[in-house]
Every structure is written in C-alpha cells, then in structure tokens.
C-alpha positions as CSV (number, residue, x, y, z in Angstrom):
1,X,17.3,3.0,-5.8
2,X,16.1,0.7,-3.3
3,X,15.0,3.8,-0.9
4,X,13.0,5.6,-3.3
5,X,11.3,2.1,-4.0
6,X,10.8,2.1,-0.5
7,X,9.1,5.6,0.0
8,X,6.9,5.1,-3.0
9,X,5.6,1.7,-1.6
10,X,4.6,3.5,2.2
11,X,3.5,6.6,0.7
12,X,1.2,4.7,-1.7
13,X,0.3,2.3,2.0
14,X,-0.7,5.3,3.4
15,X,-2.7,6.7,0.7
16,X,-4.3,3.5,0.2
17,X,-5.2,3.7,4.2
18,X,-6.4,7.2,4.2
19,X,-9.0,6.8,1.5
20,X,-10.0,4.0,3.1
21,X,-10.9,5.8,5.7
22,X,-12.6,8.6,3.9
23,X,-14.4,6.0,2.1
24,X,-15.9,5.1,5.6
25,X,-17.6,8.3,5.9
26,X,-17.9,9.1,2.4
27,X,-19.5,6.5,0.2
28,X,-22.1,4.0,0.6
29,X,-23.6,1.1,-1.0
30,X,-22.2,-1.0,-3.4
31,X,-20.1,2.2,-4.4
32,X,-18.1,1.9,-0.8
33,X,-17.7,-1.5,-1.3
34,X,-16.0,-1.5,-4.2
35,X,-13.8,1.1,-3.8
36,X,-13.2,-0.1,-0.6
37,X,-12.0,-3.6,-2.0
38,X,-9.8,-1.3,-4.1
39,X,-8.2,0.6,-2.0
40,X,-7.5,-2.8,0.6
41,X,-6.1,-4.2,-2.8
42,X,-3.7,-1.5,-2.8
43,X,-2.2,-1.3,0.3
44,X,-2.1,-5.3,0.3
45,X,0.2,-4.6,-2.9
46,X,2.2,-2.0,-1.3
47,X,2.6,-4.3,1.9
48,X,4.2,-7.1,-0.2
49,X,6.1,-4.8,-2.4
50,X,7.6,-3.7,1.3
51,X,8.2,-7.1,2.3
52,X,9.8,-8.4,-0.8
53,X,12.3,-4.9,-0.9
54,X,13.1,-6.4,2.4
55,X,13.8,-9.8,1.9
56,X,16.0,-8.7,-1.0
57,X,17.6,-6.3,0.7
58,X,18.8,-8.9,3.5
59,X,19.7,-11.0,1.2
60,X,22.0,-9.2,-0.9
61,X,22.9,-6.3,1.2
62,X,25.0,-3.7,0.1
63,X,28.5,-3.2,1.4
C-alpha cells in the first residue's frame, strides 16, 4: 500500500513541477500567478505527504 502511496505522491510532484514550468511560458498576469501559487501548493503537499510516508515507514517498518 505504502508504494502505490508513494508513486502517486512523486507522480503528482512531478506534475505539479512540470506545469509549473509550462506556466512560465504559458500564462501571464495575475492568471500565472495564481496558478502558479497552485501548482507550488501542490507539490509542497506531495513533498510532505513523501516525507511523512517516510517517517512512518521508519518507524514501523515492515518485517
């Protein structure tokens, strides 16, 4: 379980990144901005959804 958790959280990191970057060249004004903030949101969730998995994983590891 803790794997597909895992995938989910750095595919949804690297979206996050990517249309960040888009949004670089794509959008401007208060439009890039905002999705901009968005998007950072995301992949700051994704980053402490990562850590947390972590933390719980060495703390109760399996085996």
């Amino acid at each position: 379980m803790n794997t597909m958790i895992k995938s989910m959280l750095w595919m949804l990191l690297a979206v996050a990144v990517a249309a960040n970057v888009f949004l670089g060249f794509a959008a401007t004004g208060a439009l890039h901005l905002v999705l901009s903030v968005l998007t950072g949101l995301v992949g700051l969730g994704a980053v402490v959804g990562l850590v947390a998995v972590h933390r719980t994983q060495r703390a109760h590891p399996a085996g």
